[in-house]
C-alpha positions in Angstrom: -16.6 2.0 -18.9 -14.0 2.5 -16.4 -11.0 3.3 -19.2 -13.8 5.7 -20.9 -13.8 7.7 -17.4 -10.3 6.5 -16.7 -9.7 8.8 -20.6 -12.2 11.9 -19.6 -10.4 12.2 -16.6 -6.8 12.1 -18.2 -7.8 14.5 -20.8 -9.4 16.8 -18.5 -8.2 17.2 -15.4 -4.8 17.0 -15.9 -4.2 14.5 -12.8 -2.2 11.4 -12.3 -4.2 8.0 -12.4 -3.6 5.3 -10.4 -6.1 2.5 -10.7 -6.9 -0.2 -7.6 -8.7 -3.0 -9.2 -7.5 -6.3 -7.7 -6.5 -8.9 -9.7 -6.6 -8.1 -13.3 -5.0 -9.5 -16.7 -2.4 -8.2 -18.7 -4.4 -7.0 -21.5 -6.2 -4.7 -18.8 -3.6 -3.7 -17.9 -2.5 -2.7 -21.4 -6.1 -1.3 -21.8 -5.8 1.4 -18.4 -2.1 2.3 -19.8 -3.7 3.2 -22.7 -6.7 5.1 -20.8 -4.1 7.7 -19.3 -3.6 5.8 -16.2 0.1 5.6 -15.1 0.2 4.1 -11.8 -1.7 0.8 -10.7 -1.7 -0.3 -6.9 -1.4 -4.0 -5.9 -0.5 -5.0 -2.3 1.0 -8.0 -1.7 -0.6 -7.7 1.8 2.5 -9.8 3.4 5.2 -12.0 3.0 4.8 -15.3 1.0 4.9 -17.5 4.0 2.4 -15.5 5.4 -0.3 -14.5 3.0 -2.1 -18.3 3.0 -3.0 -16.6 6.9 -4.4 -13.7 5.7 -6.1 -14.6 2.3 -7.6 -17.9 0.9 -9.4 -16.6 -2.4 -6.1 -16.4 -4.5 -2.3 -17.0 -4.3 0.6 -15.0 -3.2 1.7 -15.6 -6.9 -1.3 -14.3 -8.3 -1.0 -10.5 -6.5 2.7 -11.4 -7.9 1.3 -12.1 -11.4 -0.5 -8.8 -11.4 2.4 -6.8 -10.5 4.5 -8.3 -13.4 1.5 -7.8 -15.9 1.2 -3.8 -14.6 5.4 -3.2 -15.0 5.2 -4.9 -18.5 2.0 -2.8 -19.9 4.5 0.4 -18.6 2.9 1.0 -15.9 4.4 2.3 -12.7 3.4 -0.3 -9.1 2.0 0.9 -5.9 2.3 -1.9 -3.8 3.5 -3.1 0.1 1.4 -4.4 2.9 -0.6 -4.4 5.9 1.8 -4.5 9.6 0.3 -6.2 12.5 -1.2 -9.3 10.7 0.5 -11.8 13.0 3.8 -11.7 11.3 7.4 -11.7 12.1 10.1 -9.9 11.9 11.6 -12.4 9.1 8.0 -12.2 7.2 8.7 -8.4 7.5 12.3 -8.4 5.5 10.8 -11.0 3.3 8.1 -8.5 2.5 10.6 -5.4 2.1 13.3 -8.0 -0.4 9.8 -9.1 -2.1 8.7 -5.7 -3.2 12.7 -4.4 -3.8 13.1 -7.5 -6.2 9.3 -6.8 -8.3 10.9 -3.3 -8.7 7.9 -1.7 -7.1 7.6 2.7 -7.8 6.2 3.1 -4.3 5.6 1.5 -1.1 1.9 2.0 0.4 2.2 1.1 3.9 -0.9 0.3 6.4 -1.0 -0.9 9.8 -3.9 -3.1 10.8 -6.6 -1.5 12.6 -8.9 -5.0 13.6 -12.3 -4.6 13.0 -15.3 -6.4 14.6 -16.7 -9.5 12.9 -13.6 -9.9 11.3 -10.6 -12.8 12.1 -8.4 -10.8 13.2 -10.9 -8.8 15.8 -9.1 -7.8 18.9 -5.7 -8.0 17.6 -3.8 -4.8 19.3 -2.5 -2.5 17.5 1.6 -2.3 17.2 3.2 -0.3 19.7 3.9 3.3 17.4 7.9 2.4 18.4 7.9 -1.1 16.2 5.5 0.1 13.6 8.4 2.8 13.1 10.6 0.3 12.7 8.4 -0.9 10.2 8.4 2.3 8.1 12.6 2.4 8.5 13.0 -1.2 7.4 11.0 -1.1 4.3 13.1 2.6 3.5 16.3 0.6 4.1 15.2 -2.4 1.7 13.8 0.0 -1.2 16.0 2.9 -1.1 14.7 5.5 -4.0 11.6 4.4 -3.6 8.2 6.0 -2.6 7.5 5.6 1.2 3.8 6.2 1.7 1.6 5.7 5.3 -1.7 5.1 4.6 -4.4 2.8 6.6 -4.1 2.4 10.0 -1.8 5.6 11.1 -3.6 7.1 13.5 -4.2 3.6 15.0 -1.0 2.4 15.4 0.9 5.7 16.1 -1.4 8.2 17.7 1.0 11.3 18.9 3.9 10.0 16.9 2.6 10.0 13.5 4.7 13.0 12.6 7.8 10.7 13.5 6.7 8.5 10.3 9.1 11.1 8.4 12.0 10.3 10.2 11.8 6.6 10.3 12.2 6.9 6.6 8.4 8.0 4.8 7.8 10.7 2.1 4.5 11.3 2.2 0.9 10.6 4.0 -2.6 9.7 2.8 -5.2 12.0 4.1 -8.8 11.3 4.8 -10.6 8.4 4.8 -8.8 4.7 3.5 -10.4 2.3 1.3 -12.4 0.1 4.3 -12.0 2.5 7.8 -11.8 6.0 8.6 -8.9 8.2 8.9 -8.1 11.7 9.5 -9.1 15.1 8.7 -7.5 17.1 6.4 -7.1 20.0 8.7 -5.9 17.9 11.5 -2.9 16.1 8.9 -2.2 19.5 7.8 -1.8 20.6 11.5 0.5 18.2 12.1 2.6 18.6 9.2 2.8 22.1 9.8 
């Protein structure tokens, strides 16, 4: 059903696809690639050494896996991380050489905003100074690469967000994210102006 919509939407809208569905196999991969969709997103999440912190329901390889099986059906990979999980600086490079080495297209980065009920409630957000550095590591260990900011912007950045250009990012998600809110339109479109 999805590649049947994934197909209309290809043939008739005249848009570029790119397809979040978790962990997948490589002949569905093959199958969305065939649907129209060029682009499939994947985040690692974090480093290797951090990930069995963050996620206990599959491996690091398996996100790894994924990423492989998308680059081999021909299509392009979306895929970086979340900053603010807990890790270090070192987990951060490792991260950055991770994605460089996978030959990801582009780099979707989020910064955690903690939500209630969840582990990592009442973790602060990063100080808008290092999640810059954040931004300008990952453009110094993918150069050529996409640089997106997505989740967790406004959160983490508040007045800076504009600065997010100059510390190395080429675009912005607008709106709302996949599990919080984000920012209006009008008030992105403010800024940028």
């Amino acid at each position: 059903r999805l590649c049947t919509s994934y197909r209309h939407i290809a043939e008739h809208c005249g848009i570029s696809l790119c397809a979040s569905h978790g962990l997948i196999s490589k002949k569905h991969c093959e199958q969305l690639k065939a649907a129209g969709v060029s682009r499939y997103h994947n985040n690692l999440e974090t480093s290797r050494r951090n990930f069995p912190n963050v996620c206990t329901t599959h491996t690091y390889d398996d996100k790894l896996q994924t990423i492989k099986w998308a680059l081999e059906a021909g299509l392009e990979v979306c895929s970086c991380g979340i900053f603010g999980l807990g890790e270090s600086w070192e987990q951060r490079v490792e991260l950055g050489l991770t994605l460089a080495a996978e030959g990801v297209d582009s780099l979707p980065i989020n910064f955690l905003k903690a939500i209630p009920g969840t582990p990592l409630e009442g973790t602060p957000p990063l100080p808008p100074a290092e999640a810059l550095r954040c931004i300008a590591l990952m453009r110094l260990l993918n150069p050529g690469r996409e640089i997106v900011i997505c989740g967790g912007r406004e959160h983490a950045l508040g007045q800076w967000q504009s600065w997010v250009f100059a510390a190395g990012a080429g675009m912005i998600m607008t709106g709302d994210y996949l599990t919080t809110t984000g920012r209006a339109f009008a008030e992105d479109h403010a800024m940028l102006a």
